[in-house]
C-alpha positions as CSV (number, residue, x, y, z in Angstrom):
1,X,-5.7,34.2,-28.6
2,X,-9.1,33.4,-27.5
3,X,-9.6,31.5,-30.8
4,X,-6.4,29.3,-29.7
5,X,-7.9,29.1,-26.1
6,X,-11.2,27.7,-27.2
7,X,-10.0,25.6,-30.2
8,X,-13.3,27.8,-32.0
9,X,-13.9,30.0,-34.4
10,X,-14.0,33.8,-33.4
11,X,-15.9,36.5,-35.1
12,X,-15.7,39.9,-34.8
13,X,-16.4,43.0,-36.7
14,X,-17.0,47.2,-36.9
15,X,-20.2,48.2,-36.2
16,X,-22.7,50.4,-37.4
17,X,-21.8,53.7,-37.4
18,X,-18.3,52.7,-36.1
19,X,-14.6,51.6,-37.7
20,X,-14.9,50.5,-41.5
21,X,-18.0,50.4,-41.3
22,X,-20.8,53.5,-43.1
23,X,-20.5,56.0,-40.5
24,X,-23.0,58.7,-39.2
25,X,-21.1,61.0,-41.0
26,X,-19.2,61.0,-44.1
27,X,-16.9,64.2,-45.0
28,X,-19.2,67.1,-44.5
29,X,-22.4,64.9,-45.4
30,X,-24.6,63.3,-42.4
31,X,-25.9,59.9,-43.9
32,X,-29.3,58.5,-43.4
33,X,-27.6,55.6,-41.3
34,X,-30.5,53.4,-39.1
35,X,-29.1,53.3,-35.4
36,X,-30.5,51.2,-32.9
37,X,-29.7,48.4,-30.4
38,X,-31.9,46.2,-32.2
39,X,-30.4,46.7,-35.9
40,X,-27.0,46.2,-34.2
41,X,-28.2,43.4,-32.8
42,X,-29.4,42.3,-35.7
43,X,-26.5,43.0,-37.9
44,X,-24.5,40.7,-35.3
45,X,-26.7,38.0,-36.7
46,X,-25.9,38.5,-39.8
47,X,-22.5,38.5,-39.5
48,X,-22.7,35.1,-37.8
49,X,-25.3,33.7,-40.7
50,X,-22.7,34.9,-43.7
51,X,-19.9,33.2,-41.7
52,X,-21.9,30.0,-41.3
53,X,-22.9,30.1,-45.2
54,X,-19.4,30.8,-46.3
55,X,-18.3,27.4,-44.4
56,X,-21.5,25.9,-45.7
57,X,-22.7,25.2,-42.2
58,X,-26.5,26.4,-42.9
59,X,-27.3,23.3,-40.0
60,X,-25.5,25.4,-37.1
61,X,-27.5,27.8,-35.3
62,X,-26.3,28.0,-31.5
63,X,-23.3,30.0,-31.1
64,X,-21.7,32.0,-27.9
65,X,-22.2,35.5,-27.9
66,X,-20.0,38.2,-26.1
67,X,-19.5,41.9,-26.1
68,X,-17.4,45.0,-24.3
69,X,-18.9,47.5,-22.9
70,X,-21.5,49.1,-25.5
71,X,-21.1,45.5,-27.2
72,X,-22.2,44.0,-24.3
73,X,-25.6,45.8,-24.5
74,X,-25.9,44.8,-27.8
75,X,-25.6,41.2,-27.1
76,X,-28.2,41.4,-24.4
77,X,-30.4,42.8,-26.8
78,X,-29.6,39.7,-29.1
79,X,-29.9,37.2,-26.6
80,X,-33.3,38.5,-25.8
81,X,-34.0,38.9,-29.7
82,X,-33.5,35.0,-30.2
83,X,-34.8,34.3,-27.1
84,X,-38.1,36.0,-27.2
85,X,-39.0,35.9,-31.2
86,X,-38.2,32.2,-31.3
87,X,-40.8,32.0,-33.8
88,X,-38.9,34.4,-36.3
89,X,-35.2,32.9,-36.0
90,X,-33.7,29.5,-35.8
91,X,-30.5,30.8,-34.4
92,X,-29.9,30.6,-30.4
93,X,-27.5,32.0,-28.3
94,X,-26.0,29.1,-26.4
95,X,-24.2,31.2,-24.0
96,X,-23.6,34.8,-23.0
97,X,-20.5,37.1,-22.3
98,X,-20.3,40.2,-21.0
99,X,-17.3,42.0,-20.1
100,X,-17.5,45.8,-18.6
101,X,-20.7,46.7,-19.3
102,X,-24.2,47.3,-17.9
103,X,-27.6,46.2,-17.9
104,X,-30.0,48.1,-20.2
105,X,-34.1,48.9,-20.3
106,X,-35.3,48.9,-24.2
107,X,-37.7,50.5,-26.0
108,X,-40.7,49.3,-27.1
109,X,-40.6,50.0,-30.3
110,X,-38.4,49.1,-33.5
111,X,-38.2,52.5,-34.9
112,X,-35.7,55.2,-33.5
113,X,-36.7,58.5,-32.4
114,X,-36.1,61.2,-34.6
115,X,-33.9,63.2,-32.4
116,X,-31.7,63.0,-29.2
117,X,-33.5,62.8,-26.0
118,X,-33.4,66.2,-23.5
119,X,-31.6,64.3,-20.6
120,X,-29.7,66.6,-18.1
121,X,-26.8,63.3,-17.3
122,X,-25.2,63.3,-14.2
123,X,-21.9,64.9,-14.7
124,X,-19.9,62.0,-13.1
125,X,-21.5,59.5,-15.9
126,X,-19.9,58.2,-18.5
127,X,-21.6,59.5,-20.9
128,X,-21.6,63.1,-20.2
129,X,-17.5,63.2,-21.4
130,X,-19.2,63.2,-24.7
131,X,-21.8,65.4,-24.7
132,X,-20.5,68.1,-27.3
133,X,-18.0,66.1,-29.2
134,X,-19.6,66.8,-32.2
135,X,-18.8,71.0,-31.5
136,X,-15.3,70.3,-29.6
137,X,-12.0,71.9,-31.3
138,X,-9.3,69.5,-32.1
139,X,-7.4,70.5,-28.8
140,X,-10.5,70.2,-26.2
141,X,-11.2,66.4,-28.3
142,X,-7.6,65.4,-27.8
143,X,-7.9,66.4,-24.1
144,X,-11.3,64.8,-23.8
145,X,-9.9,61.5,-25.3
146,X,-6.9,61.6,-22.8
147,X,-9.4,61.8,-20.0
148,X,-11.5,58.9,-21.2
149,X,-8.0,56.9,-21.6
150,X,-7.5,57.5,-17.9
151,X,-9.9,54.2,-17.5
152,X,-6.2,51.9,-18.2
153,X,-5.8,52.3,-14.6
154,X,-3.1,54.0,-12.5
155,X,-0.6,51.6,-13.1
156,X,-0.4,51.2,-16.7
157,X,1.6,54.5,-17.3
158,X,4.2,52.8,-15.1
159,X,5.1,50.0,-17.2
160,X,7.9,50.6,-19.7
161,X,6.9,51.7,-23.2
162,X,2.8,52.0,-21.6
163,X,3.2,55.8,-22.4
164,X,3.6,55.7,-26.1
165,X,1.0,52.9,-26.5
166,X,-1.3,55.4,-25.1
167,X,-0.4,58.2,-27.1
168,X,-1.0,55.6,-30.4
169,X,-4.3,54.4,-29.0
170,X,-5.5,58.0,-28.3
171,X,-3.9,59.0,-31.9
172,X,-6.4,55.9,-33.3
173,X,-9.4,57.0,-30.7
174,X,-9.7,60.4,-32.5
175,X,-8.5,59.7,-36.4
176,X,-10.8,60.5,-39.3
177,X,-12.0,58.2,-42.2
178,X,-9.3,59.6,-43.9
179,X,-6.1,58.8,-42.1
180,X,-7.7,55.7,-40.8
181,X,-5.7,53.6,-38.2
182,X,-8.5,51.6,-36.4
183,X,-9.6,54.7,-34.9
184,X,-13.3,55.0,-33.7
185,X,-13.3,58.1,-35.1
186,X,-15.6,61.4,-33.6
187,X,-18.6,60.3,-35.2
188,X,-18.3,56.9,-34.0
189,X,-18.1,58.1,-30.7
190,X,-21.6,60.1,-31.8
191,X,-22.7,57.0,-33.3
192,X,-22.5,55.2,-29.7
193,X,-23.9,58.3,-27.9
194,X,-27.0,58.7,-30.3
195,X,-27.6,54.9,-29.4
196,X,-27.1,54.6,-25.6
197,X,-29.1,57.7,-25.1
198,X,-32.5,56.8,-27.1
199,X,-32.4,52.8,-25.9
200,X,-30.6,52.8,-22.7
201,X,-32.2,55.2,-20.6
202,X,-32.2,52.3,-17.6
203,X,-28.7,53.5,-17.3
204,X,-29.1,56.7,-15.9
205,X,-31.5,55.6,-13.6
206,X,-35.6,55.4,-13.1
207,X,-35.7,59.5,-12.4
208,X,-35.1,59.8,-15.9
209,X,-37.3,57.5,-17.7
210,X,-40.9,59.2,-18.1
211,X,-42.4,56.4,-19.6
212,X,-41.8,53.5,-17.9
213,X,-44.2,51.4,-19.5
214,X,-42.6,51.2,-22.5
215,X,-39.0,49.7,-21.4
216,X,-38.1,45.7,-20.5
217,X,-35.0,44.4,-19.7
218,X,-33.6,42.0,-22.0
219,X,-31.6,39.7,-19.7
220,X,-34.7,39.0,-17.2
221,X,-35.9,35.1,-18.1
222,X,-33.1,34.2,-20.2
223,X,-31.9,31.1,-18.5
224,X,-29.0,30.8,-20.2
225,X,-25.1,30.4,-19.3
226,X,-23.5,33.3,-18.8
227,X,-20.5,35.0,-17.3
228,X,-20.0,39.1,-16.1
229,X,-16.8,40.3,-16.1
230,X,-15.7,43.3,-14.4
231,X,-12.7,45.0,-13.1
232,X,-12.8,45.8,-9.7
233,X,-11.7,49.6,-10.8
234,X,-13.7,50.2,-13.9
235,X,-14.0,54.2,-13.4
236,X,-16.7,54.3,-16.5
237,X,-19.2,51.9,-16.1
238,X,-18.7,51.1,-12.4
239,X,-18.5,47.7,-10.7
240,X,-21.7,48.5,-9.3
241,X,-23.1,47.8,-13.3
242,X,-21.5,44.5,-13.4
243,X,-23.3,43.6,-9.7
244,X,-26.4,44.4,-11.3
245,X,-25.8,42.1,-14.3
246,X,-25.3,39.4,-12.0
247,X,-28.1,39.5,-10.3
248,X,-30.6,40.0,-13.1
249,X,-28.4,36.8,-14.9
250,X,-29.0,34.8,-11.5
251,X,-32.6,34.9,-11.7
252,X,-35.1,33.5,-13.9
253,X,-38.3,35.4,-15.4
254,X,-37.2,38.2,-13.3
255,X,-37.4,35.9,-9.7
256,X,-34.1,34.6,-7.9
257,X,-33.3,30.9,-8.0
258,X,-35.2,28.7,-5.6
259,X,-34.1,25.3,-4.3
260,X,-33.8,22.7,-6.8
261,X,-33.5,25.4,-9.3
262,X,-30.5,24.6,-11.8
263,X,-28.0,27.3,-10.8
264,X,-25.5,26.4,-13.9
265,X,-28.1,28.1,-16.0
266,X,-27.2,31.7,-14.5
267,X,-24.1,33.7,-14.2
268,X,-20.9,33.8,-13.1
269,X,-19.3,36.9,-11.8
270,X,-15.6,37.3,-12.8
271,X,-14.2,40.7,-10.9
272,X,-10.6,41.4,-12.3
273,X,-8.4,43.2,-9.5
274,X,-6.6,45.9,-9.8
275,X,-8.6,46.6,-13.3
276,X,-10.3,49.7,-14.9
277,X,-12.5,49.6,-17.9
278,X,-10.2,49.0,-21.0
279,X,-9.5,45.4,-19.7
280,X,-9.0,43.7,-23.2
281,X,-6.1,45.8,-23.4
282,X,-4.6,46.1,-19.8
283,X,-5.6,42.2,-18.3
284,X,-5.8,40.4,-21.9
285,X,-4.5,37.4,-20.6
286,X,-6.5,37.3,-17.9
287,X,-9.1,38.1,-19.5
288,X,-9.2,35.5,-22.6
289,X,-8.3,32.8,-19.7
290,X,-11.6,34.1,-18.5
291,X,-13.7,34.0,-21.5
292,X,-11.7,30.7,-23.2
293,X,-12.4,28.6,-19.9
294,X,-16.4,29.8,-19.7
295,X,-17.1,29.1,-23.3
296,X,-14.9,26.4,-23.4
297,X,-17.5,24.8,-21.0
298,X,-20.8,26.3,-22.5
299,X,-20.2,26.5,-26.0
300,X,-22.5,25.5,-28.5
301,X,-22.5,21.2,-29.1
């Protein structure tokens, strides 16, 4: 749909650790899989430099970048990559989308920590649903999973056939590499955990970063176009994220816009009523209006 919108080529993928892609763990073996917001990053750019070789298009290196949720940390992470290490990459991200997600403090460093992070998480944050997934039975995961899919919003169990489709979607949420159905699977859901916790501690607030030194945030000074999306309801990462977004995307080199500043270079904010967190599959219409008309505008030349 959004490639119809746009009249432009869409590319999407698994990531690391999650879908078809090598996953943290294999059958009963943990692999020695590389997990952090940079390599993702990075593997985004890869994807887009294989797709641009395979049309043998070597000369095009701007193209739009947009992500949900976790995959919209990932792209600010990119967008700063490209941005920042100019002198390393030709590529440029011309414009920037991020729908449901929050902004993010990075690590200093390219390596990832050996182990998880002793953080206490509030227990009203996202992440906490997740904190012993890895040790759950399959009953408590299955009820776990039902409580995460409680972000489709009130009324989408009201709509004819909406029961079942959640029933298939938790049934895909919670399948194994082996009865694979486009499920993220239990370590995927590790996978994501592993990464938010060591590289995204600017989530859970400045109480719990001890070092604060060592963490930037990747959207400050980019200067690029750029739309936040957010629905109004989002009961996991909370409007309050996409607010915050906004106003870090509205300024440049971490300062708000003056007069005579060009305010087309900032963000838009695009708040979806009557919307919880799994917009792409509640408000998709809405939403690829949203996204088709903004790149659309700011897509690459």
């Amino acid at each position: 749909m959004l490639a119809a919108r746009t009249n432009r080529p869409i590319l999407t993928y698994d990531a690391r650790g999650m879908g078809n892609s090598t996953r943290l763990q294999q059958g009963n073996e943990r692999t020695s899989l590389e997990l952090s917001m940079e390599i993702m990053a990075l593997d985004a750019l890869s994807v887009a430099r294989r797709y641009h070789q395979f049309k043998d298009d070597s000369e095009q290196k701007d193209f739009c970048v947009g992500g949900v949720s976790m995959g919209g940390m990932v792209a600010q992470t990119l967008a700063h990559i490209l941005h920042h290490d100019h002198d390393d990459y030709d590529e440029r991200v011309s414009s920037l989308g991020l729908i449901a997600s929050s902004p993010i403090r990075r690590r200093r460093f390219h390596t990832m920590p050996s182990s998880f992070p002793s953080i206490n998480l509030p227990e009203e944050h996202f992440l906490s649903s997740f904190d012993n997934w890895h040790s759950l039975d399959e009953e408590n995961k299955h009820r776990s999973a039902k409580t995460f899919f409680r972000a489709l919003g009130p009324g989408f169990l009201a709509k004819p056939g909406r029961k079942a489709l959640r029933d298939r979607l938790i049934a895909s949420f919670l399948s194994t590499r082996n009865n694979f159905v486009n499920g993220i699977g239990c370590d995927g859901i590790m996978a994501q955990r592993h990464v938010l916790l060591n590289e995204s501690h600017g989530l859970l607030g400045d109480d719990h970063v001890a070092d604060k030194g060592s963490w930037y945030e990747p959207l400050v000074g980019l200067n690029i176009p750029s739309v936040i999306v957010h629905g109004e309801e989002d009961s996991v990462i909370s409007l309050s994220h996409g607010k915050k977004l906004h106003s870090i995307m509205k300024s440049i080199d971490g300062n708000c816009l003056s007069e005579g500043q060009d305010e087309s270079r900032g963000a838009e904010l695009v708040v979806i009523k009557d919307c919880d967190h799994l917009c792409w599959i509640t408000h998709g219409h809405e939403l690829v209006n949203t996204m088709g008309e903004f790149w659309s505008r700011n897509g690459p030349k």
